[in-house]
TORLO-732756 format. One record per residue (C-alpha): residue number from 1; residue in one letter; x, y, z. Coordinates in nm, 2 decimals, padded with zeros to 4 digits, m for minus. Layout:
BEGIN
REC   resi   resn       c1       c2       c3
REC    NUM      A        X        Y        Z
...
# end
This chain:
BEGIN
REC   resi   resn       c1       c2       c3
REC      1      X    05.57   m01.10    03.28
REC      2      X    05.45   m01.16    02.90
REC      3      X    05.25   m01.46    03.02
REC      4      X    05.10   m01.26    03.30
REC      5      X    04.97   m01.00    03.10
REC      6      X    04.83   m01.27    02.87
REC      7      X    04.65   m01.46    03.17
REC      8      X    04.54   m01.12    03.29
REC      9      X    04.39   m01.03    02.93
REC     10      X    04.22   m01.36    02.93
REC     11      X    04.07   m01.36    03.25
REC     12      X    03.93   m00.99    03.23
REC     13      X    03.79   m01.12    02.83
REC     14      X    03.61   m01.43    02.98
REC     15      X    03.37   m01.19    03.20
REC     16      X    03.28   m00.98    02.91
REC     17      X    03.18   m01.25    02.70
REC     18      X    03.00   m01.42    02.96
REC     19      X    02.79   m01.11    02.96
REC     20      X    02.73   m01.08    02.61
REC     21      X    02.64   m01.42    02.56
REC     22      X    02.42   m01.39    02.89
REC     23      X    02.24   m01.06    02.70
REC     24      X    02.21   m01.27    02.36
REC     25      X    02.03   m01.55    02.53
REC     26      X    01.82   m01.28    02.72
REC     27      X    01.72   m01.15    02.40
REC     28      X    01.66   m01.51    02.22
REC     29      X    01.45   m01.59    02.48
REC     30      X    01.27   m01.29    02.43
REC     31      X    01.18   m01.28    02.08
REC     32      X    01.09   m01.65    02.07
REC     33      X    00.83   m01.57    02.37
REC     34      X    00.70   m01.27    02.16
REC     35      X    00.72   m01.56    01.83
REC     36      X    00.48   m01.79    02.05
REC     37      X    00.21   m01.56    02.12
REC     38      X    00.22   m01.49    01.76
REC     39      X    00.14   m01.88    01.66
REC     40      X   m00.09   m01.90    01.96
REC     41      X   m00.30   m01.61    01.85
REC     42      X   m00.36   m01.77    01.47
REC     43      X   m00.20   m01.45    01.37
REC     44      X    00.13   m01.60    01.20
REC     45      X    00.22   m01.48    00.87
REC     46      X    00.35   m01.74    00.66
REC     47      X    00.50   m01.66    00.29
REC     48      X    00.37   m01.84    00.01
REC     49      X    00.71   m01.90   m00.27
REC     50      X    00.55   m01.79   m00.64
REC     51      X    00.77   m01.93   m00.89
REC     52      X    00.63   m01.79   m01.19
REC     53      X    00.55   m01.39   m01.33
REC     54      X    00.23   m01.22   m01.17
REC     55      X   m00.05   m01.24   m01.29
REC     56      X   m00.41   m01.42   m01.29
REC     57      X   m00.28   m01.75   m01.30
REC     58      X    00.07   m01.82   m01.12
REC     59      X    00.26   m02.10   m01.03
REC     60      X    00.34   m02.17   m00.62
REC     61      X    00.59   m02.38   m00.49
REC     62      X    00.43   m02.66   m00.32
REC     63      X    00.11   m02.62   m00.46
REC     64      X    00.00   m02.87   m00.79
REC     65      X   m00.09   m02.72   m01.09
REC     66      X   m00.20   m02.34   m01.18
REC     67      X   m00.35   m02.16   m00.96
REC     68      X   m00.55   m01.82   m00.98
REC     69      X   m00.44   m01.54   m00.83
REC     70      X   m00.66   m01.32   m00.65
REC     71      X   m00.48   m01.13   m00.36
REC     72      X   m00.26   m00.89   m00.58
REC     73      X   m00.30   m00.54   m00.60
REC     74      X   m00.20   m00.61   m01.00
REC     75      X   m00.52   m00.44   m01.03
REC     76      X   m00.48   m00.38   m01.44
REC     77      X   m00.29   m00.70   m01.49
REC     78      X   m00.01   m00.46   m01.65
REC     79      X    00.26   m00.64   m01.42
REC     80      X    00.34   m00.87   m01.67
REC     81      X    00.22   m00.69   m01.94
REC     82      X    00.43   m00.77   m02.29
REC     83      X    00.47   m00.37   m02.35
REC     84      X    00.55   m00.31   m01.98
REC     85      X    00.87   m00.57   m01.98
REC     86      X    00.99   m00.45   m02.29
REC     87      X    01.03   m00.11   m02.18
REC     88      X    01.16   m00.20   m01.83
REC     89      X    01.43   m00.46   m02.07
REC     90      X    01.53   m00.14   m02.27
REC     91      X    01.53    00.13   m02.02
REC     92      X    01.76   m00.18   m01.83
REC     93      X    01.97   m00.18   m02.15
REC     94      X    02.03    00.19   m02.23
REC     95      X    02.01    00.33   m01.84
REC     96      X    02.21    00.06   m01.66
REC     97      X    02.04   m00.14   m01.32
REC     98      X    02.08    00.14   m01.10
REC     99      X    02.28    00.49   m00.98
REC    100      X    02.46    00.37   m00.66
REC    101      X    02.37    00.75   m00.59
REC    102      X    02.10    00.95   m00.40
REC    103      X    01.92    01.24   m00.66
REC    104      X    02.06    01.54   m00.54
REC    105      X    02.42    01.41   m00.60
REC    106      X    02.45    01.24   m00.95
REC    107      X    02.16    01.02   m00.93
REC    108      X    01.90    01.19   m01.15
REC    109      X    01.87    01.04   m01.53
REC    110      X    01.65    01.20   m01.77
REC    111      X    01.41    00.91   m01.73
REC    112      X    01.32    01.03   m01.38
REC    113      X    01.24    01.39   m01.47
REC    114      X    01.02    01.27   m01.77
REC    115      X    00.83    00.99   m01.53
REC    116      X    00.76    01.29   m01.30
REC    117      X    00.67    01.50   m01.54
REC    118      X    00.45    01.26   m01.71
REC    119      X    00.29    01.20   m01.32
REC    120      X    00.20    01.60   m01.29
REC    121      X    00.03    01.59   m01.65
REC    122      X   m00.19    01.23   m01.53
REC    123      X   m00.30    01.40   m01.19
REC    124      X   m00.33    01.76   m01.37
REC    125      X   m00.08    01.91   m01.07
REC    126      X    00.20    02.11   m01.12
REC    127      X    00.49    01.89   m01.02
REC    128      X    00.56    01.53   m00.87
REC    129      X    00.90    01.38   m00.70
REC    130      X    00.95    01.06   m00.72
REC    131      X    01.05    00.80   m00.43
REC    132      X    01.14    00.42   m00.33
REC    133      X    00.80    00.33   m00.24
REC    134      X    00.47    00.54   m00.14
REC    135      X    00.59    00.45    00.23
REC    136      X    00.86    00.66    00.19
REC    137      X    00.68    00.94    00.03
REC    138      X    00.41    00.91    00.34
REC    139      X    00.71    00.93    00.59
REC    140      X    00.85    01.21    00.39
REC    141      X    00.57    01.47    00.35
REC    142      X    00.46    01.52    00.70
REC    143      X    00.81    01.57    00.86
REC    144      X    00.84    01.83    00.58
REC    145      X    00.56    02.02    00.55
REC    146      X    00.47    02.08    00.95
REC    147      X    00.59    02.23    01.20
REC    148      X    00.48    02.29    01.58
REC    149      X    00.25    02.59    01.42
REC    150      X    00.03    02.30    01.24
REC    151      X   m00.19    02.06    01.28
REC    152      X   m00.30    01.71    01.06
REC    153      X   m00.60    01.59    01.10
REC    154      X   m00.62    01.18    00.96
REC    155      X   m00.87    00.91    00.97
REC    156      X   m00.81    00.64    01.22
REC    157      X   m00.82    00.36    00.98
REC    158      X   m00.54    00.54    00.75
REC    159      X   m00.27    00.30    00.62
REC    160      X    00.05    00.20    00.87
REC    161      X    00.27    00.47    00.65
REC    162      X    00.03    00.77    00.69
REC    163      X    00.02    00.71    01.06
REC    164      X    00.43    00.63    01.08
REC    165      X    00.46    01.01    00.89
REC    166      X    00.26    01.18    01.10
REC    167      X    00.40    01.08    01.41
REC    168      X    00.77    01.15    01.27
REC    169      X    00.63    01.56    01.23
REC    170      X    00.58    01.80    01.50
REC    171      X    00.24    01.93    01.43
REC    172      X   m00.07    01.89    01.60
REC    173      X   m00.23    01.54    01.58
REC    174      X   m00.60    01.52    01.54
REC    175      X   m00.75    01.17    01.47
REC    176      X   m01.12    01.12    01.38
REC    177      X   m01.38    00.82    01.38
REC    178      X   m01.32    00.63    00.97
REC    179      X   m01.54    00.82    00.72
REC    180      X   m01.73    01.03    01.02
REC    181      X   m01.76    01.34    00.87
REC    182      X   m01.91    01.48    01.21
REC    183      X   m01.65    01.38    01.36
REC    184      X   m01.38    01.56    01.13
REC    185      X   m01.57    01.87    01.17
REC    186      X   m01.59    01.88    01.55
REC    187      X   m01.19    01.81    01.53
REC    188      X   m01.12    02.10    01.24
REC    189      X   m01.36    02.34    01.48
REC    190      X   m01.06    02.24    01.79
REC    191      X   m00.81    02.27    01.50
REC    192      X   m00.88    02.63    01.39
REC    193      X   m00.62    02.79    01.63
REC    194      X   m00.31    02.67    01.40
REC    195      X   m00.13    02.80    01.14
REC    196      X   m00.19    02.49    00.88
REC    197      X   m00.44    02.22    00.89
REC    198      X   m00.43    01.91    00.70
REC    199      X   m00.71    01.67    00.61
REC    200      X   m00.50    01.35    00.57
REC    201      X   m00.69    01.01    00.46
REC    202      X   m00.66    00.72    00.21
REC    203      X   m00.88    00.78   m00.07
REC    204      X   m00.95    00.39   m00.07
REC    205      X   m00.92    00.19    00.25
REC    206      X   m00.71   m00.11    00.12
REC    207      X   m00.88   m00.31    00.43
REC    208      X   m01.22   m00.26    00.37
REC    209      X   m01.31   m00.16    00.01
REC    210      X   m01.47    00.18    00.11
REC    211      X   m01.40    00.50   m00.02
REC    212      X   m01.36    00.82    00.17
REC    213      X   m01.62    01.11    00.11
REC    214      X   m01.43    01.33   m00.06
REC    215      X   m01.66    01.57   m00.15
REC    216      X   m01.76    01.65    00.21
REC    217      X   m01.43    01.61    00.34
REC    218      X   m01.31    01.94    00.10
REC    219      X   m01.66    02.07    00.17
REC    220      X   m01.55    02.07    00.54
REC    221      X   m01.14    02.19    00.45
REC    222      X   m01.29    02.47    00.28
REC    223      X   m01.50    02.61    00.53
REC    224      X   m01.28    02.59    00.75
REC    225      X   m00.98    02.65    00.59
REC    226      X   m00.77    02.36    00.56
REC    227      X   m00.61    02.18    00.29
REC    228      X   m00.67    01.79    00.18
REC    229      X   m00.41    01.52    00.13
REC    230      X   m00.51    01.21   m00.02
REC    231      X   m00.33    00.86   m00.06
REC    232      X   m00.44    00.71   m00.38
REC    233      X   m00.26    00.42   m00.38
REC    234      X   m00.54    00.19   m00.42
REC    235      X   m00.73    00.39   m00.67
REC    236      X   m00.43    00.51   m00.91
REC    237      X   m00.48    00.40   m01.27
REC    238      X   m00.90    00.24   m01.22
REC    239      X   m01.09    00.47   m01.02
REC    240      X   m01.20    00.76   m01.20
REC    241      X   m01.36    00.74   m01.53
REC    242      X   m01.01    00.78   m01.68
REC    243      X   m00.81    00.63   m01.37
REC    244      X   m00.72    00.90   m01.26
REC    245      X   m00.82    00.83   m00.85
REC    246      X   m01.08    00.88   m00.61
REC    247      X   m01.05    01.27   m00.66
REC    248      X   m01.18    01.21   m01.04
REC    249      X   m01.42    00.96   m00.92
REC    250      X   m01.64    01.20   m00.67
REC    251      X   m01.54    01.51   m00.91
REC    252      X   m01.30    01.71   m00.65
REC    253      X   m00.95    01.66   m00.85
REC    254      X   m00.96    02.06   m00.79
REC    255      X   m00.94    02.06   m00.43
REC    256      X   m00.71    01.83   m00.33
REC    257      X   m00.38    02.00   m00.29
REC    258      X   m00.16    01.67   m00.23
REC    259      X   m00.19    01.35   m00.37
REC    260      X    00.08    01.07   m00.28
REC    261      X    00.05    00.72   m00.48
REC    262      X    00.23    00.45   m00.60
REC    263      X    00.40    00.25   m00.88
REC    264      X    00.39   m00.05   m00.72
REC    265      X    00.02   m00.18   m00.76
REC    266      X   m00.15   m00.06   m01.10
REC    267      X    00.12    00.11   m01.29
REC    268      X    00.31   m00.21   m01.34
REC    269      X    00.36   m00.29   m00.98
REC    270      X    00.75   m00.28   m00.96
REC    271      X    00.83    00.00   m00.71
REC    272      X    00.81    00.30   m00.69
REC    273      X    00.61    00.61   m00.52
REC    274      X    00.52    00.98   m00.55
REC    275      X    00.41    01.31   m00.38
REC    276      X    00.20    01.53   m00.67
REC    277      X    00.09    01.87   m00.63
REC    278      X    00.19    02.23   m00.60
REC    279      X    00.54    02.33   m00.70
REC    280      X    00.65    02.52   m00.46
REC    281      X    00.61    02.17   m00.20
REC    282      X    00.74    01.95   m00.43
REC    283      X    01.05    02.19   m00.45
REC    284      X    01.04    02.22   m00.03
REC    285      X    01.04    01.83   m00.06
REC    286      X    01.30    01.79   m00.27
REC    287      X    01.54    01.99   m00.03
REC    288      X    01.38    01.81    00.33
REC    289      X    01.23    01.45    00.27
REC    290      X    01.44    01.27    00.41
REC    291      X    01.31    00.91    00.30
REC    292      X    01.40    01.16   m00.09
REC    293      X    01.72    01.24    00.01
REC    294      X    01.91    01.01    00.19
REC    295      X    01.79    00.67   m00.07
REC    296      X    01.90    00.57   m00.40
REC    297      X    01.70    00.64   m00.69
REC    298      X    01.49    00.50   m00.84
REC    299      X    01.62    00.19   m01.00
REC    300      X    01.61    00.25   m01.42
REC    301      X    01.41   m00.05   m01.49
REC    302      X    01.16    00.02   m01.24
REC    303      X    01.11    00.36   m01.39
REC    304      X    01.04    00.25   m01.75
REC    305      X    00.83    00.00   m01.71
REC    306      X    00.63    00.25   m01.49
REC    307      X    00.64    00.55   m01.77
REC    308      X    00.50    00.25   m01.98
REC    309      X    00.25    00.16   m01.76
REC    310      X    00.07    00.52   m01.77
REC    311      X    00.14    00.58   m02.14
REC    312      X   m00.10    00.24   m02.20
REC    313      X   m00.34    00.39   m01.93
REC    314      X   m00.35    00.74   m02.10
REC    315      X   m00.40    00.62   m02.43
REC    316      X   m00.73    00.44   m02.34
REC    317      X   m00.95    00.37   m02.04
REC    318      X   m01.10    00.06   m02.18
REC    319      X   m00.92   m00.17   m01.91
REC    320      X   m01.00    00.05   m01.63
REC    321      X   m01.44    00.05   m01.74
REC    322      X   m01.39   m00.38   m01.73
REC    323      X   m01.30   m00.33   m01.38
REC    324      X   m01.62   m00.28   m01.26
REC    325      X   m01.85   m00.50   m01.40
REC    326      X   m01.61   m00.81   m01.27
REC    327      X   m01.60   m00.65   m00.92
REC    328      X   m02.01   m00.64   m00.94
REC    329      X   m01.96   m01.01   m01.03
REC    330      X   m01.79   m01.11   m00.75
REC    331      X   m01.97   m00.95   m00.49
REC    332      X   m02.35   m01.03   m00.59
REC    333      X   m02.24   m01.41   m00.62
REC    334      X   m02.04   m01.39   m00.29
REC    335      X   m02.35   m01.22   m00.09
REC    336      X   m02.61   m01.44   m00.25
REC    337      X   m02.40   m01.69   m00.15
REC    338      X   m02.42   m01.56    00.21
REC    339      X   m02.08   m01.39    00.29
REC    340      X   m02.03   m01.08    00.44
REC    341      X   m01.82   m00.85    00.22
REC    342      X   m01.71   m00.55    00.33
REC    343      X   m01.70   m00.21    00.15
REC    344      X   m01.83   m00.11   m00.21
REC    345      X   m01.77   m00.15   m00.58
REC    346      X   m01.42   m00.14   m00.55
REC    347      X   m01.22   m00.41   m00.64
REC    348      X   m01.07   m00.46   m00.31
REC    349      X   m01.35   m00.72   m00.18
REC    350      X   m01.30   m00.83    00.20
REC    351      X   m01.48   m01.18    00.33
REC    352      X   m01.56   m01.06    00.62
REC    353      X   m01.49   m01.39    00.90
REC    354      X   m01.41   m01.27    01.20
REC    355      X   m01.19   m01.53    01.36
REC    356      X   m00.80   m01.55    01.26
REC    357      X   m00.78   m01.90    01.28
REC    358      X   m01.10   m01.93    01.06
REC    359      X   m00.96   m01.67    00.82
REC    360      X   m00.63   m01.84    00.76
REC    361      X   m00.70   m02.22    00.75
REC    362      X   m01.03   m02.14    00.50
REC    363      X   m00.76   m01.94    00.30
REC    364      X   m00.48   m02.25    00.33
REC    365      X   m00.77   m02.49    00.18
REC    366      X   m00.87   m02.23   m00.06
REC    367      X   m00.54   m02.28   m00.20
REC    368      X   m00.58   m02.67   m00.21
REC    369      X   m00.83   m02.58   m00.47
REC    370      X   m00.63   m02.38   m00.66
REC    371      X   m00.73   m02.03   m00.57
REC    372      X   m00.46   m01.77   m00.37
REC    373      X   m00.59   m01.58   m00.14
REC    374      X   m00.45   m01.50    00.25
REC    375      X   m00.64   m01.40    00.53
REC    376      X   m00.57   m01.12    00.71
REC    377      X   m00.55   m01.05    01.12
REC    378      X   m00.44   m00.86    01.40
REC    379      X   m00.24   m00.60    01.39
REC    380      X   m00.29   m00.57    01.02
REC    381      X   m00.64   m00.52    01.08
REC    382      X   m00.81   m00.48    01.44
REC    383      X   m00.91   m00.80    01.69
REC    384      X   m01.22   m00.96    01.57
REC    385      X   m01.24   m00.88    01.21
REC    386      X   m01.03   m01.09    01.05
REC    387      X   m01.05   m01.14    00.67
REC    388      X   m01.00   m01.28    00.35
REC    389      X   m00.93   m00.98    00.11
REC    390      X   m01.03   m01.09   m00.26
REC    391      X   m00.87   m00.87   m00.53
REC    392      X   m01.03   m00.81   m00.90
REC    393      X   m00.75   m00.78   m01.17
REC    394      X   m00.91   m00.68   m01.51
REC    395      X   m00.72   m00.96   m01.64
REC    396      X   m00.93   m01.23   m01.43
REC    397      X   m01.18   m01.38   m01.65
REC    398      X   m01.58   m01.49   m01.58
REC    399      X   m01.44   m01.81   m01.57
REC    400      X   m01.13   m01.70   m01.30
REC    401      X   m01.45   m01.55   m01.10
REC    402      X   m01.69   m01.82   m01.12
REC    403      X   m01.42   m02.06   m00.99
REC    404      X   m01.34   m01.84   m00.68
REC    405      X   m01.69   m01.81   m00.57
REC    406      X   m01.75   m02.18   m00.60
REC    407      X   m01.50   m02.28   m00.42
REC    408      X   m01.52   m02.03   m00.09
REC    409      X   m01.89   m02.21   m00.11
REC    410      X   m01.73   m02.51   m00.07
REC    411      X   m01.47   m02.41    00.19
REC    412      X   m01.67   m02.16    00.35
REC    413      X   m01.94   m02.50    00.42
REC    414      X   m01.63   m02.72    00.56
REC    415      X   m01.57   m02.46    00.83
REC    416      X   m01.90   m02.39    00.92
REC    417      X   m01.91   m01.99    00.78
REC    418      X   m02.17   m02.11    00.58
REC    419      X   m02.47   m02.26    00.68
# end
């Protein structure tokens, strides 16, 4: 009877695994079809090993020799900075490598209420919360803030983690054309029947190097009642006479209610993000986000080298007023040269090319010559404008500059972009 029940066991087992190792190869086959289109669009995303700190010049496995490094959003070069580490080593030393707790149980430190504090004063708002990454404060806010009653109102070309947080929230979605202002106005006019509205758009578009109209977009939110939201992640810390963001830049840091940025590109680029602004939301936020409430904090080290990060930027602006002048550099020679770069005097400089394959093998012999840069394609950025998106750091020298330009001459001439 024993050995029945066994062969029974065994026989009604053998079925079951069968289908499970039916639905695995259903699902291998399936991801290595969706794998193939990939490399058969030129759109495959390869990762290049760095086996030295970031910077201007790094090391890369595989590659000979130093090479310049201009596709990091290191924009102030304070990711290695001597004064950044330090602090990050002793913040390490006396706060320990992490909480193994969320905030609202026993994972706030004094260091995370001072770096949030310290944000408020920077942007001049009344209170910040700190998160994992600006993704997660993007995901958070929406969800949060509106409800059915509301409605956002966002620029198509906003970054992946606006759009994800918008679509997690139940309010009203409104997209307009990228920086039409006519546009934005015919969809506020539609929008005027909710309870809320909310202009949502980067303040610079890390794609193209443009910068969105601030000034007419709260022009617009004011007439017609509505509030603005801007992600500063790629102007925190050198747009702005004092770094403060695109808000500072075009001289409307009084009528933008929200700001969300990061830690993660300027202010030492470890990790990190934020939501700035009124209390009484950062308060709401603390008890709702859930990207806030249901991750770990903030690691320690993370934190101090950020607090560091804006103390150097507070103290003086001289490192932010050299960004420009290299970013005018770079694109005059580039456009004399006869490229097509996209955007303006921001530091974010996209070779416009057109054609992923183009973009990525003029990018893989850039390399060769000792310059890091990576082409961008679809989805990252829509079919037919592929890219090679330069990146100033204030710590790239003339020299680091001239080099660059010389050798997309060269490269650009092999492949034909270049007469």
């Amino acid at each position: 009877m024993w050995a029945g029940r066994v062969l029974h066991a065994a026989l009604s087992r053998a079925p079951r695994e069968s289908r499970a190792q039916s639905a695995l190869a259903q699902l291998r086959g399936i991801l290595e079809e969706e794998l193939e289109s990939i490399r058969g669009a030129g759109t495959w995303k390869s990762e290049r090993v760095i086996t030295s700190r970031q910077g201007p010049h790094i090391h890369v496995d595989g590659a000979p020799g130093g090479i310049i490094n201009f596709c990091a959003n290191n924009y102030l070069g304070l990711s290695s900075h001597p004064e950044v580490i330090q602090a990050g080593l002793r913040t390490l030393k006396e706060f320990g490598a992490g909480l193994s707790s969320v905030r609202f149980i026993c994972g706030t430190q004094s260091i995370h209420k001072d770096l949030e504090a310290k944000i408020a004063r920077f942007h001049q708002r009344e209170d910040a919360i700190l998160y994992p990454s600006c993704f997660d404060a993007n995901t958070g806010l929406f969800e949060a803030l509106l409800t059915s009653e509301d409605a956002v109102l966002s620029d198509e070309l906003n970054h992946a983690s606006i759009i994800d947080g918008i679509r997690l929230c139940k309010a009203h979605k409104y997209r307009y054309r990228h920086l039409d202002m006519a546009d934005l106005e015919a969809k506020l006019q539609e929008a005027q029947k909710h309870r809320l509205r909310l202009v949502a758009t980067d303040g610079a578009f890390s794609m193209d190097g443009d910068i969105a109209p601030l000034q007419e977009i709260c022009r617009l939110a004011s007439q017609y009642g509505a509030l603005v939201f801007v992600d500063e992640s790629h102007a925190t810390g050198f747009l702005g006479a004092t770094g403060r963001g695109t808000d500072e830049l075009l001289g409307v840091m009084d009528q933008v209610t929200i700001i969300n940025s990061t830690l993660g590109k300027a202010l030492g680029g470890a990790s990190g993000g934020y939501t700035t602004g009124p209390g009484a939301l950062v308060s709401l936020l603390r008890q709702r986000a859930r990207p806030y409430l249901f991750s770990n904090s903030l690691p320690p080290a993370a934190v101090g080298c950020a607090s560091k990060a804006l103390d150097l930027l507070m103290e003086s602006n001289a490192i932010v007023q050299s960004m420009a002048a290299k970013t005018l550099r770079f694109r005059s020679q580039m456009e004399a040269a006869g490229f097509t770069i996209s955007g303006a005097n921001h530091p974010i400089c996209p070779v416009m090319l057109g054609d992923a394959r183009l973009a990525l093998n003029i990018a893989d012999d850039m390399l060769k010559r000792g310059i890091f840069v990576i082409g961008f394609s679809y989805p990252v950025v829509p079919k037919g404008k592929a890219r090679i998106r330069v990146q100033i750091s204030a710590v790239h020298s003339e020299e680091d500059i001239d080099r660059c330009v010389e050798a997309f001459v060269e490269v650009g001439r092999l492949h034909g972009a270049l007469p």
